[in-house]
C-alpha positions in Angstrom: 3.2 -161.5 -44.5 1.6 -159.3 -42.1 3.9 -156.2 -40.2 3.0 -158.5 -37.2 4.8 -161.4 -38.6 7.7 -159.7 -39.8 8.2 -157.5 -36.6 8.0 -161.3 -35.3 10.9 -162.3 -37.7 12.9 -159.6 -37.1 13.1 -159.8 -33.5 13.9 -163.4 -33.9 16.9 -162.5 -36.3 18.1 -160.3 -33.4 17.7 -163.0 -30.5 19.7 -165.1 -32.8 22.3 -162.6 -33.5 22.7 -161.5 -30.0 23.2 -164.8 -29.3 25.9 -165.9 -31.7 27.8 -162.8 -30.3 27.2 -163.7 -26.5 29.0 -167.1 -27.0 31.7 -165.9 -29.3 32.3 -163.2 -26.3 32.1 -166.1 -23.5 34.3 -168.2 -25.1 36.6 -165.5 -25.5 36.9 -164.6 -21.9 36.8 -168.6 -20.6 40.2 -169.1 -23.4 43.0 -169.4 -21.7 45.4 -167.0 -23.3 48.7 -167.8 -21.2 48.6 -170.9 -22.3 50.6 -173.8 -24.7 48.8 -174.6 -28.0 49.8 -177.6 -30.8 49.8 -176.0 -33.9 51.0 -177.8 -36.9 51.9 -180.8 -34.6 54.6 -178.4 -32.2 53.5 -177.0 -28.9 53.4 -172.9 -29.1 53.4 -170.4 -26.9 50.5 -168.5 -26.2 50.8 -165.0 -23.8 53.0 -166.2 -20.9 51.8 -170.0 -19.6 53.5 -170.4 -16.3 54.5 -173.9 -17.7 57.0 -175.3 -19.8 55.8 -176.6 -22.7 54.0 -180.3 -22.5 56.7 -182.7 -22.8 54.2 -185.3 -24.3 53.4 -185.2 -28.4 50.9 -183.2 -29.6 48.2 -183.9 -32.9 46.3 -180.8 -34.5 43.7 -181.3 -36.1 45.0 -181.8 -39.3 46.8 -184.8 -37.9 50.6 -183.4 -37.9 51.8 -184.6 -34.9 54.9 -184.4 -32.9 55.9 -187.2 -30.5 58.4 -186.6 -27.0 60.3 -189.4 -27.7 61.3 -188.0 -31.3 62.6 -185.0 -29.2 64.4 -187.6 -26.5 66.8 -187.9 -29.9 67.5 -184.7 -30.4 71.1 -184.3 -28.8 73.3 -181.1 -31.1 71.9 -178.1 -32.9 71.9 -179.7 -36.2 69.6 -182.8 -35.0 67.5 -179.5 -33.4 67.4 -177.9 -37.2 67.5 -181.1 -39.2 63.8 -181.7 -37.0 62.7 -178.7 -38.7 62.2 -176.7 -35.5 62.9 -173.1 -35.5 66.2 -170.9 -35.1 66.7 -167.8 -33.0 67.9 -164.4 -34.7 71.2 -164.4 -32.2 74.6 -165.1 -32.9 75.5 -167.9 -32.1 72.6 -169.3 -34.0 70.3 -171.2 -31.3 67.8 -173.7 -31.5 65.3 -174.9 -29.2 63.5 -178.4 -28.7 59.7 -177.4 -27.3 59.5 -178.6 -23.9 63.3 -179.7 -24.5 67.2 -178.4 -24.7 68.3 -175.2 -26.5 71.1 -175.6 -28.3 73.8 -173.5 -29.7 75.8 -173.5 -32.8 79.2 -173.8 -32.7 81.3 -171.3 -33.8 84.3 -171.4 -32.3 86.2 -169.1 -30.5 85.8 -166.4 -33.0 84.3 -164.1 -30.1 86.6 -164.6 -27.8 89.2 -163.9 -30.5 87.5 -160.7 -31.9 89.7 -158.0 -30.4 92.7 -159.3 -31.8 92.0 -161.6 -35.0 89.1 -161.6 -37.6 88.4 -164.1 -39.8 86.1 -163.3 -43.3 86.4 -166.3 -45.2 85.8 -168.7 -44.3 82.9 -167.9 -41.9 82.4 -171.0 -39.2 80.8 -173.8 -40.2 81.2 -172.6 -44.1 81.5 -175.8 -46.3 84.7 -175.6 -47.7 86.6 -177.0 -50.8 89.9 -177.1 -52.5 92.0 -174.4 -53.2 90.3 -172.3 -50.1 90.8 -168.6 -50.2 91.3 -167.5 -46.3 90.8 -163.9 -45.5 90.5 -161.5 -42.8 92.5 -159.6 -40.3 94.8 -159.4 -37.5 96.5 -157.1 -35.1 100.2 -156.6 -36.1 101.6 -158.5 -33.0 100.2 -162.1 -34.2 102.4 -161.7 -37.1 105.8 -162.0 -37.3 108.1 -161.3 -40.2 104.6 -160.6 -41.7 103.3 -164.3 -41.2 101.3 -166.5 -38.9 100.5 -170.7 -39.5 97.0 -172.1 -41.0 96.5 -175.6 -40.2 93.5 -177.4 -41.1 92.5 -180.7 -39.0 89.9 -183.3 -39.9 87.0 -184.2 -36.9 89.6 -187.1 -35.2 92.3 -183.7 -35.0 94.5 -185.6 -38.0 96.5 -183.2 -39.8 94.5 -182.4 -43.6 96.7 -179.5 -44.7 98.4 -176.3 -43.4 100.5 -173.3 -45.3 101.1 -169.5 -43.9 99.5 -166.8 -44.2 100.8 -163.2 -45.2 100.0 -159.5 -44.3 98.7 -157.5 -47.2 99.7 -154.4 -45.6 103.1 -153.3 -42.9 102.6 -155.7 -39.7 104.6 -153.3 -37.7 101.5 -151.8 -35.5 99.0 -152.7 -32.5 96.2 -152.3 -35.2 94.6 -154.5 -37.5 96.6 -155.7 -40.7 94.8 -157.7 -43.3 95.9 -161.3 -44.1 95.6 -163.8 -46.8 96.5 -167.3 -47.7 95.7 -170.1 -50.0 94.9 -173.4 -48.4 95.1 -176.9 -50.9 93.9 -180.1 -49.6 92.6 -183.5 -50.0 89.3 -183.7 -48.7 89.2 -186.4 -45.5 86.9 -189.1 -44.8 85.5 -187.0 -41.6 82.2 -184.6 -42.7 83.5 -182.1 -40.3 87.1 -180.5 -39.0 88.8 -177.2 -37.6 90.6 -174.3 -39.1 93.7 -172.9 -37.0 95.1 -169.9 -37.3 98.2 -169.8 -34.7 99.5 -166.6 -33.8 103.3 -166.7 -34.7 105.6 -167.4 -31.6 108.9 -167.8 -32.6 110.3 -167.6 -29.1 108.2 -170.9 -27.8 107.0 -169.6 -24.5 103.6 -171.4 -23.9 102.4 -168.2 -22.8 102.4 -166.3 -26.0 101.1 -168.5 -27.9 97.4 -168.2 -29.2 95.0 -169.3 -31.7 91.5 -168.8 -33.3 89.4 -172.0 -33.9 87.1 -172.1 -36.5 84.7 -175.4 -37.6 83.9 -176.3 -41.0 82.6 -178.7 -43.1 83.9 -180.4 -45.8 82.3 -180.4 -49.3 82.1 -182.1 -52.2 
């Protein structure tokens, strides 16, 4: 080959290089970046669309897709995490539908309840079996004569078992005393029920009474 025809090869390795970059570069800046993209058959954010996500289904290209009226079914946080579709670092755990609801866990009203009674174990939701170890704490004045009522309710709010439980440590004081109890039960027909703990109110005034709610699931 002479240095003509391999100054002539050369430069034709360049063109082609140059050109390769050139539409690499111009697609680049005609992509939309702010924009919603199916991956994996679920619409995801891109930058910052000024859209919601599509509310029709989306195919990739390896054929996962995900269909709206799928999504139309989706009505609690457990259909939302049952579909497979992410959960949010926050407490209350979230989950949200693309191009649908977000939805958030129930838990109770343990926040609500926080400044005044704690609960360890069982944690909401927690699936829970016979004998059940209940732990935790609570501010001397939902005690009295070191006690408070646990009741445990099935999903339909029938009565499944309920006992007391006792302060490990002197209940005379605004701070927090630790508590435990021992709850046995037959497990209900219901997947699904409630844990009360009452404040004790031996006087009977409405007013003073008070209770933390927690949900849990029965096991096996």
């Amino acid at each position: 080959m002479t240095k003509k025809s391999k100054r002539t090869l050369s430069t034709i390795v360049i063109l082609i290089a140059i050109g390769l970059v050139a539409i690499v570069v111009f697609g680049r800046l005609m992509t939309d970046e702010d924009t919603w993209l199916c991956e994996n058959g679920t619409w995801v954010k891109h930058g910052n669309p000024d859209t919601t996500a599509p509310t029709t289904g989306c195919s990739d290209a390896n054929g996962n897709a995900n269909h709206s009226n799928t999504n139309e079914n989706i009505t609690s946080y457990q259909g939302c995490v049952d579909a497979g579709y992410p959960i949010q670092e926050s407490y209350p755990p979230k989950c949200s539908v693309p191009g649908g609801s977000t939805f958030t866990q129930d838990i109770g009203n343990e926040l609500e309840k926080a400044d005044i009674i704690t609960l360890d174990a069982p944690r909401p939701n927690a699936s829970i079996t016979s004998p059940l170890s209940i732990s935790g704490q609570a501010r001397g004045s939902w005690f009295f004569e070191a006690e408070f009522p646990v009741t445990l309710l099935d999903a339909d709010g029938n009565l499944v078992a309920h006992t007391t439980a006792r302060a490990s440590s002197d209940w005379m004081t605004t701070d927090f005393v630790p508590f435990t109890s021992e709850l046995t039960f037959d497990t209900p027909d219901t997947d699904t029920g409630s844990l009360i703990l009452s404040k004790e109110n031996p006087s009977g005034l409405p007013e003073l009474s008070d209770e933390l709610v927690v949900p849990v699931t029965f096991g096996d």
